[in-house]
DRENDO-1510 file (C-alpha; in Angstrom, 1 decimal, always signed):
<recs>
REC; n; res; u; v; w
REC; 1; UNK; +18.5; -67.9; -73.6 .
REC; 2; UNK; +20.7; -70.3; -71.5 .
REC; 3; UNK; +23.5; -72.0; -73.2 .
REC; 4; UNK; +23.2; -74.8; -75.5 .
REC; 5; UNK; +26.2; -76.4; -72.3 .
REC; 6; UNK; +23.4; -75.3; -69.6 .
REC; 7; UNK; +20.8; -77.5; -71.4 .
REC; 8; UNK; +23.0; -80.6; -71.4 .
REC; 9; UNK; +23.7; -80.4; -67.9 .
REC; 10; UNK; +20.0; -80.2; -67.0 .
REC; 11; UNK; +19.9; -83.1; -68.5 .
REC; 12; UNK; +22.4; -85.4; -67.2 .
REC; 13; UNK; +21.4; -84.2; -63.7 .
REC; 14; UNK; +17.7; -85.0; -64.6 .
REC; 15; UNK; +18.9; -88.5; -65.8 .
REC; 16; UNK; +20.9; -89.0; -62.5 .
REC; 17; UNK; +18.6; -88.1; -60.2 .
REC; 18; UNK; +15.0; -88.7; -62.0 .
REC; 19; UNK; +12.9; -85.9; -60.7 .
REC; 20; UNK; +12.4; -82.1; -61.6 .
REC; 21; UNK; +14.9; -81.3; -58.5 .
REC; 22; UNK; +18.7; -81.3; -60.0 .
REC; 23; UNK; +20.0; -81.2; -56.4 .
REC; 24; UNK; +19.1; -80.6; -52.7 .
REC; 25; UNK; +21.5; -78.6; -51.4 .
REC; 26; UNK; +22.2; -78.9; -47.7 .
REC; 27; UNK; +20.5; -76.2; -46.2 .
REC; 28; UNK; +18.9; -75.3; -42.8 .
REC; 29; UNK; +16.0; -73.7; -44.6 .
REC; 30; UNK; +15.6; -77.2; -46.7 .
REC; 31; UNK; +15.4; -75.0; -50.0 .
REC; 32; UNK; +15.9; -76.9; -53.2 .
REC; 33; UNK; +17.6; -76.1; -56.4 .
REC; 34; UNK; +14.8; -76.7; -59.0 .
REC; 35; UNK; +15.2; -77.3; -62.9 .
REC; 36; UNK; +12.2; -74.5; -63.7 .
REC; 37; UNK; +8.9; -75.5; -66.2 .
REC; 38; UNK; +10.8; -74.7; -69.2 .
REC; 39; UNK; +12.8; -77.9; -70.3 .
REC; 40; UNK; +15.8; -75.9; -71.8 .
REC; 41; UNK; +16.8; -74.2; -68.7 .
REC; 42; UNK; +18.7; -74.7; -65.5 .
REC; 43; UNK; +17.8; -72.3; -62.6 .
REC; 44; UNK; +17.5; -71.2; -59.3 .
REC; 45; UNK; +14.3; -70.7; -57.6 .
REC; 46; UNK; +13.5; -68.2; -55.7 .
REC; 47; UNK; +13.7; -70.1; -52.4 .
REC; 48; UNK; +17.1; -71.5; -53.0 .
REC; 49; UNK; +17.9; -67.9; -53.7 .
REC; 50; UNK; +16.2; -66.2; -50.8 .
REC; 51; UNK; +18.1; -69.2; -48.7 .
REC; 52; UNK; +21.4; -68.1; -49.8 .
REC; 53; UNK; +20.6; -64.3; -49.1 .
REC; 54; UNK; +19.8; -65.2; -45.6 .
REC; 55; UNK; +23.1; -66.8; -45.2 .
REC; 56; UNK; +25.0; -64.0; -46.2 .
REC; 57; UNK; +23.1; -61.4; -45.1 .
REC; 58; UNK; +24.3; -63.0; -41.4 .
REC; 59; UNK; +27.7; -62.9; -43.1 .
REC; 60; UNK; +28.1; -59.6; -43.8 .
REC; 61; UNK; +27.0; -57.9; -40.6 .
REC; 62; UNK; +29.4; -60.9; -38.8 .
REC; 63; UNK; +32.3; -58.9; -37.9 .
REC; 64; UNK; +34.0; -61.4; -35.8 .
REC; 65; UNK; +35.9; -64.2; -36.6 .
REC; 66; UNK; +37.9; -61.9; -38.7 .
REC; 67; UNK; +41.0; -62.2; -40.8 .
REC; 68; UNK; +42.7; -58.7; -41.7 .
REC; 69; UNK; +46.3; -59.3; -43.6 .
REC; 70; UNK; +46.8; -55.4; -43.1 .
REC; 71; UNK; +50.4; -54.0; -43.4 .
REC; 72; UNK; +50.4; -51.8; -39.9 .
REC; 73; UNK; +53.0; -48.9; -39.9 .
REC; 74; UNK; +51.7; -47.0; -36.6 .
REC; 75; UNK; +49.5; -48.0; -33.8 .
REC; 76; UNK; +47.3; -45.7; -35.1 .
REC; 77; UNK; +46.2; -48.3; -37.8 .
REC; 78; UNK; +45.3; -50.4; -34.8 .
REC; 79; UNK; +41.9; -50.6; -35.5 .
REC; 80; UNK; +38.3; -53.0; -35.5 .
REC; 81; UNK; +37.2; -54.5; -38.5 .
REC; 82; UNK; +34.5; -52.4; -39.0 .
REC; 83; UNK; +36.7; -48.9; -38.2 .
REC; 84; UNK; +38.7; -49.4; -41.3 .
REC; 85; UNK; +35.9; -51.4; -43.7 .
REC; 86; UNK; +32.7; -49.7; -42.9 .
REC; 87; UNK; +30.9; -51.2; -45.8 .
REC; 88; UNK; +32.7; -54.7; -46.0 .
REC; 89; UNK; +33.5; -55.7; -43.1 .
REC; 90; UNK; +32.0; -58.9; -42.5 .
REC; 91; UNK; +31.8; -62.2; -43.5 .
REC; 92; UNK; +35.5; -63.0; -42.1 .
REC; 93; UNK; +37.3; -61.1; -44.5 .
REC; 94; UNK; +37.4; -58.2; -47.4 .
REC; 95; UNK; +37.1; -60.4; -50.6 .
REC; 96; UNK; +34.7; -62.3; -48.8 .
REC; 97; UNK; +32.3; -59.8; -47.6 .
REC; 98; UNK; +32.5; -58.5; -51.4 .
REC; 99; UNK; +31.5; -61.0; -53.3 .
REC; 100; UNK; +28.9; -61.6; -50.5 .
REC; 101; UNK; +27.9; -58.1; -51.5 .
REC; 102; UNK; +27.9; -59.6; -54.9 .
REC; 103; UNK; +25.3; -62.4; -54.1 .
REC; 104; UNK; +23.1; -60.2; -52.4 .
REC; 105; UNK; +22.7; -57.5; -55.5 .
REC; 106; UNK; +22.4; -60.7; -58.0 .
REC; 107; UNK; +19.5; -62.5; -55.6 .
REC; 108; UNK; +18.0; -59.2; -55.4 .
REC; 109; UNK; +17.9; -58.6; -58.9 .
REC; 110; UNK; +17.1; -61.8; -60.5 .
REC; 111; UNK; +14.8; -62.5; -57.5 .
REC; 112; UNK; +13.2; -59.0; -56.8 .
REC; 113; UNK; +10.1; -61.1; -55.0 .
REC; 114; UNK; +12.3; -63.1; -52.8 .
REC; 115; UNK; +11.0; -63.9; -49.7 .
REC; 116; UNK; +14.0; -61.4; -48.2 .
REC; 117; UNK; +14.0; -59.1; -50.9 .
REC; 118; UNK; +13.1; -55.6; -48.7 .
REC; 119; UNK; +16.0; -56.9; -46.3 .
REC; 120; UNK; +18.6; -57.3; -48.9 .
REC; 121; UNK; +17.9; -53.7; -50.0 .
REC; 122; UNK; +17.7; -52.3; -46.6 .
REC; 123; UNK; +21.6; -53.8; -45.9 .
REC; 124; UNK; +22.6; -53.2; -49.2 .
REC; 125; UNK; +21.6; -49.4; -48.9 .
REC; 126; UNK; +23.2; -49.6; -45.4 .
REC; 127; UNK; +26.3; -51.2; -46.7 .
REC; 128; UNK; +27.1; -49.5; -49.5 .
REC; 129; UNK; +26.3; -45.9; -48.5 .
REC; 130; UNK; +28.6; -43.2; -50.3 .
REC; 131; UNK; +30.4; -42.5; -46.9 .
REC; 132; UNK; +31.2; -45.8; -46.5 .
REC; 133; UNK; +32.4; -46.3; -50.0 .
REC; 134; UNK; +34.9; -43.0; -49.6 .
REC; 135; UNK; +36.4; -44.4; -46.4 .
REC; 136; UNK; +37.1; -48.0; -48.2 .
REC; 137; UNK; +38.2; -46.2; -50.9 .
REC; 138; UNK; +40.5; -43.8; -48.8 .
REC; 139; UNK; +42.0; -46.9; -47.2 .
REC; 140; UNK; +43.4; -48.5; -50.0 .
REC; 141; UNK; +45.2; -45.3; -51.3 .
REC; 142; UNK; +47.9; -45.8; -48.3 .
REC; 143; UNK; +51.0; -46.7; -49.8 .
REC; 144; UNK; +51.3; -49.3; -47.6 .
REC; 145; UNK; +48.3; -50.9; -48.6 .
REC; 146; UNK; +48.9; -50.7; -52.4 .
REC; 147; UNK; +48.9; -54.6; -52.2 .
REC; 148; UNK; +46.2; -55.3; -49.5 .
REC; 149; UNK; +43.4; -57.8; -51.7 .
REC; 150; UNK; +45.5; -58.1; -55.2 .
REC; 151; UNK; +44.2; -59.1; -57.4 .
REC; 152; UNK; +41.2; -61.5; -55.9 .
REC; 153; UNK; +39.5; -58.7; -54.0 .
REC; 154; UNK; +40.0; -56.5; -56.6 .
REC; 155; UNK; +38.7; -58.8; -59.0 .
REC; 156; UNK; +35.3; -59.4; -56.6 .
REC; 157; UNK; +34.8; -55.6; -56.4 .
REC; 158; UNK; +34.9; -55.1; -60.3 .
REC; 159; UNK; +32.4; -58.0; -60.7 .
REC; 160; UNK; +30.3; -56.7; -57.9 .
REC; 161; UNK; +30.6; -53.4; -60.2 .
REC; 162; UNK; +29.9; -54.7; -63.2 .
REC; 163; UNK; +26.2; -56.2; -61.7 .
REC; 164; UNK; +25.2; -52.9; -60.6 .
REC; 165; UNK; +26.1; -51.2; -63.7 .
REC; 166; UNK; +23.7; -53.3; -65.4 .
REC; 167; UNK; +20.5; -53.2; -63.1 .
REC; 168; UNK; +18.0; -50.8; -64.1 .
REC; 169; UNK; +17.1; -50.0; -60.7 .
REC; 170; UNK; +16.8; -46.7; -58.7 .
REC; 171; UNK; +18.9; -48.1; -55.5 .
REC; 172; UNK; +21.3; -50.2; -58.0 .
REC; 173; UNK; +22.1; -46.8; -60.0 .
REC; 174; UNK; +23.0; -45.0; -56.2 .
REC; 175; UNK; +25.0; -47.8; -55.3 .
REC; 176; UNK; +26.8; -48.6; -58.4 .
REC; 177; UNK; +28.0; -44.4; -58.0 .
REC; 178; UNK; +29.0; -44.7; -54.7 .
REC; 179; UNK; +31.4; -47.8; -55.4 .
REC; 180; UNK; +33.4; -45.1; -58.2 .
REC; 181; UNK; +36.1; -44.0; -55.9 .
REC; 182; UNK; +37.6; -47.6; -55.1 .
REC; 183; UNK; +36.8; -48.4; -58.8 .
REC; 184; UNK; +38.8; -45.9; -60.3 .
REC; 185; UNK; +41.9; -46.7; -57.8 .
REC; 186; UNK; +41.8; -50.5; -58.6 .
REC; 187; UNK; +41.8; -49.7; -62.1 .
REC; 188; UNK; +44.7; -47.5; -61.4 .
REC; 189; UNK; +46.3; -50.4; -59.1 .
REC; 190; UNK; +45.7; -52.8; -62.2 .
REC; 191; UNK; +47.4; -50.9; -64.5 .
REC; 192; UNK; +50.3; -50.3; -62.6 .
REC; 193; UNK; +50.7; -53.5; -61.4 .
REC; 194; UNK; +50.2; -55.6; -64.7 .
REC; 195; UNK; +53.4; -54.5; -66.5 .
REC; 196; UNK; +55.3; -55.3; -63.3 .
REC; 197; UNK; +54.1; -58.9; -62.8 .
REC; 198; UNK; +56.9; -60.8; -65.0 .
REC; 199; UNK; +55.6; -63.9; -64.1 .
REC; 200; UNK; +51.5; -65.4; -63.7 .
REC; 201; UNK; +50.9; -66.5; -60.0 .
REC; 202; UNK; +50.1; -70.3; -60.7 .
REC; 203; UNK; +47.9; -71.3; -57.4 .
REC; 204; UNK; +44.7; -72.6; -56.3 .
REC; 205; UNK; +43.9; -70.2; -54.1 .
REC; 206; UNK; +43.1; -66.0; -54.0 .
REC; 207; UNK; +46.5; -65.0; -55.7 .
REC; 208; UNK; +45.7; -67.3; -59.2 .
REC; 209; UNK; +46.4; -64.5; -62.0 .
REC; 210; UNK; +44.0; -66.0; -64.5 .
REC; 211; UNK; +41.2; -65.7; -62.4 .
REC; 212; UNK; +41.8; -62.0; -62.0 .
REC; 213; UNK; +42.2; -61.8; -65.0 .
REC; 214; UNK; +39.0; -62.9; -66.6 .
REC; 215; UNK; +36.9; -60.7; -64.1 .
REC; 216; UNK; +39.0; -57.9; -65.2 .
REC; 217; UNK; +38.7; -58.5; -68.7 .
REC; 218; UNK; +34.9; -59.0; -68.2 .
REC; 219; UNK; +34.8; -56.0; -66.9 .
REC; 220; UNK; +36.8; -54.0; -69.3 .
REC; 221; UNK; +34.5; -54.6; -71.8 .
REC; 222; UNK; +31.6; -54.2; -70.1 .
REC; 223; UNK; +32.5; -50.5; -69.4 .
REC; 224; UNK; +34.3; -50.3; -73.1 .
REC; 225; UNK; +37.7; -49.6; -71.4 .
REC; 226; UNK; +39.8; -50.7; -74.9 .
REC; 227; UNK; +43.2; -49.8; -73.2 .
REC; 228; UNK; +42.4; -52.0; -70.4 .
REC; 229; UNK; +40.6; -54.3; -71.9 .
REC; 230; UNK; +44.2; -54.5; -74.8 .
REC; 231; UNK; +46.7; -55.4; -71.5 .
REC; 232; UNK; +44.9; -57.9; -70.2 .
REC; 233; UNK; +44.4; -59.5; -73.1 .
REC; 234; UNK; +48.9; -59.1; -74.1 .
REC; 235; UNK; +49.4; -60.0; -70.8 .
REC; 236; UNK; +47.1; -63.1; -71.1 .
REC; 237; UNK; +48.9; -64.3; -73.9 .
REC; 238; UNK; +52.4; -63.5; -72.7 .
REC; 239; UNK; +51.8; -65.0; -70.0 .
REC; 240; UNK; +49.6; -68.4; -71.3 .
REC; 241; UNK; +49.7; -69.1; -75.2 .
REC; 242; UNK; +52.7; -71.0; -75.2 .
REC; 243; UNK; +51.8; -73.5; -72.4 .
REC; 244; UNK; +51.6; -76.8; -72.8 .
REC; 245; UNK; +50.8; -80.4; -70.8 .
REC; 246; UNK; +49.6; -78.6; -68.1 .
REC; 247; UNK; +50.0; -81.4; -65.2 .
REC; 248; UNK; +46.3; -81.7; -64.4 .
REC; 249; UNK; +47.0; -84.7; -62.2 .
REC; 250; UNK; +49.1; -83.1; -59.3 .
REC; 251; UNK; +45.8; -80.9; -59.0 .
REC; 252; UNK; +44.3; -80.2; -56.1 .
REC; 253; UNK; +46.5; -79.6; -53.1 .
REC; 254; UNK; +45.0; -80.2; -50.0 .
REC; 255; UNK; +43.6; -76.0; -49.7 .
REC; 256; UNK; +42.8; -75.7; -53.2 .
REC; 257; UNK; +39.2; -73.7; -53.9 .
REC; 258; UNK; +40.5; -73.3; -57.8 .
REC; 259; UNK; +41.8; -75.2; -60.3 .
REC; 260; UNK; +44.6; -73.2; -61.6 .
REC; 261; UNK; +44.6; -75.3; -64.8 .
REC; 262; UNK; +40.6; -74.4; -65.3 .
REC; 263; UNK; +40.8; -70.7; -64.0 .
REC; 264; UNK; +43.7; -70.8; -67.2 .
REC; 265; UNK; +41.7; -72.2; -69.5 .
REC; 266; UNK; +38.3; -70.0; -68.7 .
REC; 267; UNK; +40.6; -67.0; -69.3 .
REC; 268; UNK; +42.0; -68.3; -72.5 .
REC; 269; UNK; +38.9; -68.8; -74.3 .
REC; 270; UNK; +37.5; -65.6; -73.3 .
REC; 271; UNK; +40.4; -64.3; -75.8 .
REC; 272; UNK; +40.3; -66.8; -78.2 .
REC; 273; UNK; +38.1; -67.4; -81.3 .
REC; 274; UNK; +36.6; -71.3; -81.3 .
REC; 275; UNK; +39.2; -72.6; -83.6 .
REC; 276; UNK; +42.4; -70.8; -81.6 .
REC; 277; UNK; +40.8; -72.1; -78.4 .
REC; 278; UNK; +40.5; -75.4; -79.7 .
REC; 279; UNK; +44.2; -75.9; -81.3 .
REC; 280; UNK; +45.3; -73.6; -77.3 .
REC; 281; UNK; +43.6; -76.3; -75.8 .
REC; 282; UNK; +44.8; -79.4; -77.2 .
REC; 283; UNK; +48.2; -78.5; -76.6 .
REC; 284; UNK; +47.4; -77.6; -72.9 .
REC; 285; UNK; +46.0; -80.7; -72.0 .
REC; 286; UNK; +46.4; -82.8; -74.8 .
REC; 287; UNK; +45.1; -85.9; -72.5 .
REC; 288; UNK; +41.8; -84.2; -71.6 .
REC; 289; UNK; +39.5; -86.7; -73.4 .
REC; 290; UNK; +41.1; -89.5; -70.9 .
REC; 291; UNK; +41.4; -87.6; -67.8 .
REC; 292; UNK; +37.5; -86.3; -67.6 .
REC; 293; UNK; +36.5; -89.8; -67.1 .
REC; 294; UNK; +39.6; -91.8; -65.6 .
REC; 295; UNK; +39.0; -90.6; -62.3 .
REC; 296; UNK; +41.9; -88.0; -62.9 .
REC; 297; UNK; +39.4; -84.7; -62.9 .
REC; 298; UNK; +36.6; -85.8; -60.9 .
REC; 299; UNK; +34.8; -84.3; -57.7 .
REC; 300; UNK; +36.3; -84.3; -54.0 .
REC; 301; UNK; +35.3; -84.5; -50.9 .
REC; 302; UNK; +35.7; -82.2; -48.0 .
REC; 303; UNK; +37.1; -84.4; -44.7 .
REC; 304; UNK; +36.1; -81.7; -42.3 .
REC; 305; UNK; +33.5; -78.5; -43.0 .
REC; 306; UNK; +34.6; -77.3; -39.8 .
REC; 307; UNK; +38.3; -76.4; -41.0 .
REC; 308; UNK; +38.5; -73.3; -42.8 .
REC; 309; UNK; +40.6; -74.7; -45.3 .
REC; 310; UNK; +40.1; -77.9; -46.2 .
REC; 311; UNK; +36.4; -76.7; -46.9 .
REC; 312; UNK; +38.1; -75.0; -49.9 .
REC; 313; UNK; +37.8; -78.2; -51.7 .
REC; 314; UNK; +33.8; -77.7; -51.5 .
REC; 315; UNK; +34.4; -74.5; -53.4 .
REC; 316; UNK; +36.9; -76.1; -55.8 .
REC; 317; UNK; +33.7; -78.5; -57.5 .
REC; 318; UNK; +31.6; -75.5; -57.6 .
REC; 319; UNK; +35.1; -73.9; -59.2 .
REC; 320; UNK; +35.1; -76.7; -61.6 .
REC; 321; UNK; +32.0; -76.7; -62.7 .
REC; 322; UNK; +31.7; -73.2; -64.0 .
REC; 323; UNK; +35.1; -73.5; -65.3 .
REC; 324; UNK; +34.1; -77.1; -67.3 .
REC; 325; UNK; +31.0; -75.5; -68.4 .
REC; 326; UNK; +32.8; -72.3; -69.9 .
REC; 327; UNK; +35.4; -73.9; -72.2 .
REC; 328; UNK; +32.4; -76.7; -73.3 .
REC; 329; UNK; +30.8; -73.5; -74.4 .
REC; 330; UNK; +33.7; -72.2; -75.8 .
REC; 331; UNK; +34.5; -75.2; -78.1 .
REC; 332; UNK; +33.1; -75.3; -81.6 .
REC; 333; UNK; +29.6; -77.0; -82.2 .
REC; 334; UNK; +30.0; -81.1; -82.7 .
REC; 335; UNK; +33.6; -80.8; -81.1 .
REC; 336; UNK; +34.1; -84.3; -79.2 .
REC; 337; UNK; +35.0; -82.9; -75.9 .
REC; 338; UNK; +31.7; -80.9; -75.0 .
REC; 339; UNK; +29.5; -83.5; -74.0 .
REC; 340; UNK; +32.4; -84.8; -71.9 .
REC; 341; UNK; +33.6; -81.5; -70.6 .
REC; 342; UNK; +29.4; -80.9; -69.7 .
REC; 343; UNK; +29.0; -84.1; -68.2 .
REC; 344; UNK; +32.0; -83.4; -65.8 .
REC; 345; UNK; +30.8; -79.7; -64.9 .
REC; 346; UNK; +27.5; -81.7; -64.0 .
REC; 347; UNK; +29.1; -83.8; -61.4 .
REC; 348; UNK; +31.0; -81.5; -59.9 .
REC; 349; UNK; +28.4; -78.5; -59.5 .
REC; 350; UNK; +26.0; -81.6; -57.7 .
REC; 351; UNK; +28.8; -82.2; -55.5 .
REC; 352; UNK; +29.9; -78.5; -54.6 .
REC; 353; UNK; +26.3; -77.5; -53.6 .
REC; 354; UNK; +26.4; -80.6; -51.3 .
REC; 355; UNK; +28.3; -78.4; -49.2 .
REC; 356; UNK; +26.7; -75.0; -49.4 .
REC; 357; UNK; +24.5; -73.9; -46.0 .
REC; 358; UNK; +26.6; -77.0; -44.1 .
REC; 359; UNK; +25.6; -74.6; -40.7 .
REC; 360; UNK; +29.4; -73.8; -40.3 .
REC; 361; UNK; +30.5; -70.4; -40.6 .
REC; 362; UNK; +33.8; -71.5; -42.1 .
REC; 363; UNK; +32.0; -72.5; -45.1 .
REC; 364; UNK; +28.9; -70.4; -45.0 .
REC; 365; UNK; +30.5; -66.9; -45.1 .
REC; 366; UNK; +31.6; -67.7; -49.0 .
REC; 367; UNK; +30.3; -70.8; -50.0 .
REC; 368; UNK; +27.1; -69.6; -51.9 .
REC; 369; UNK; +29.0; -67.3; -53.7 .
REC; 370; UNK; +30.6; -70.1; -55.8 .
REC; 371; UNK; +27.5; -71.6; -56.0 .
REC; 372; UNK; +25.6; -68.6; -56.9 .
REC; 373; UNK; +28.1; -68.3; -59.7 .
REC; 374; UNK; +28.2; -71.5; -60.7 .
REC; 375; UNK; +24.6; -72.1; -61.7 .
REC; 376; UNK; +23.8; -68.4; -63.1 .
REC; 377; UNK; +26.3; -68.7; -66.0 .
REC; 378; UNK; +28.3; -66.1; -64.9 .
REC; 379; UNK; +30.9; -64.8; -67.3 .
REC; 380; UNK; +29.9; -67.2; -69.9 .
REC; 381; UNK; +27.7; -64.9; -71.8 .
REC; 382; UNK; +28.4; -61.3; -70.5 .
REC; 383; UNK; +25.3; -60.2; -72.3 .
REC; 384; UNK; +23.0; -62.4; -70.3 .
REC; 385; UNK; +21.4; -61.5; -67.2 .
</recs>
């Protein structure tokens, strides 16, 4: 079953917009996001879905435009995109092409009917082939690429991970084995790296430590890795359990696609029982009750889809949303700030998927991702689907 936060937002979006559609997002196939027959769920239909897929799977065979932040120490590194990432090489850049990955197994396996469902399979299987897999992996154990993706790519590949692991699926069970090698070295890079870090990276883009962190921890217990799963959750606290009055309203900077203050909280209460995450809360943002409605946390708007970052404000409601939605959840029952907190997620995840499929590639290579996230319940109820 969907969560009890999931229900309340169907229904403030069925009160705003008075018909069975909760949004229409704007996209070239004119697919609509649909509340489904059952009145205590919020879903995807398969169109919207198979709409998505499309757009990625145009993504991830894009190889150019292409960012690659690569630390080069011979010419003989001087290589295309798809030479050194034979599997994610796409969709403008690594993390990207990733969590496009990501969508595509998700679609696939909530959607196995979808309209582009024997596609999705044929590039995922051409993707994600073992050789591919061994020369990512083989790539990232340079030395001088110890730091190329941490910790957002990282965190991408362990979610993308942690979908296969749970697909019963003949294809899924292949991939899933052929992504080990680059597992194991992240986890390696992880480790390493965590007692090092003396400080959380505070930001509202790829670098935020909290969102790492979460995915990490998700996936730590989803493949029972206790000492893992132990120093995320010291370093979480180390680095968070003391803050306080959080300055929600110098958020977001112009670039912004997270909310570092939200990313913070939807670690926290993955950590915390209701009553700790309650007491954490209200000394994080003690104002929260006025700021979700006086305009200080509220949805923006993107000024230009065609600049590649200021469309990061699109993914920043989408951001929102699943963030708002998570620490609702997280809250005891009849505490006073769920219905709020729900109400807000509402409003932004209608706004974010205004922007999803704009037909602008700066946009479209990640955009659904967020989306995709953002109304599956992802990392709200690990157990779920």
């Amino acid at each position: 079953m969907l969560s009890i936060c999931a229900v309340s937002i169907c229904a403030v979006l069925l009160g705003w917009m008075n018909t069975a559609a909760v949004v229409q997002a704007q996209a070239k196939s004119d697919a609509e996001i649909q509340v489904n027959d059952r009145p205590d769920a919020l879903s995807l239909d398969a169109a919207t879905a198979n709409a998505w897929a499309q757009m990625v799977l145009d993504g991830v065979n894009t190889e150019f435009p292409n960012k690659m932040p690569i630390v080069y120490v011979g010419e003989d590194q001087l290589k295309s995109p798809r030479e050194n990432f034979p599997a994610f090489y796409g969709c403008f850049d690594w993390h990207s092409s990733v969590h496009g990955h990501w969508l595509l197994v998700r679609t696939l396996r909530l959607f196995p009917d979808m309209e582009s469902a024997q596609q999705v399979r044929w590039e995922l299987n051409r993707h994600l082939s073992a050789e591919n897999l061994k020369q990512e992996a083989q790539f990232f154990a340079r030395e001088e690429h110890k730091t190329f993706e941490r910790m957002y790519g990282w965190a991408w590949y362990l979610r993308l991970v942690m979908e296969l692991d749970r697909w019963d699926d003949a294809d899924a069970k292949s991939w899933r084995n052929h992504l080990r090698p680059l597992e194991t070295l992240l986890v390696d890079r992880i480790q390493a790296y965590l007692p090092l870090l003396t400080f959380p990276i505070r930001t509202g883009q790829h670098t935020d430590t909290a969102f790492a962190l979460g995915q990490i921890l998700d996936y730590a217990r989803a493949m029972e890795l206790d000492d893992l799963e132990q120093q995320v959750i010291d370093r979480a606290k180390e680095f968070y359990a003391r803050d306080e009055r959080y300055p929600v309203q110098y958020e977001p900077s112009g670039h912004d696609f997270f909310s570092s203050c939200w990313n913070e909280a939807d670690l926290m209460r993955r950590i915390l029982d209701a009553q700790d995450f309650e007491s954490w809360l209200q000394q994080f943002v003690p104002e929260l009750a006025t700021q979700l409605t006086d305009g200080t946390i509220q949805p923006v708007s993107v000024s230009d889809v065609t600049d590649g970052k200021l469309v990061h404000l699109a993914g920043l409601n989408l951001h929102r949303a699943w963030c708002l939605r998570s620490v609702a959840e997280s809250l005891p029952d009849g505490q006073p700030l769920r219905q709020p907190l729900v109400e807000s997620a509402a409003r932004h995840l209608r706004s974010g998927l205004n922007y999803v499929n704009s037909g602008h590639y700066e946009g479209d290579h990640w955009l659904a991702t967020f989306a995709l996230y953002a109304m599956t319940d992802v990392g709200i109820d690990e157990s779920e689907p």
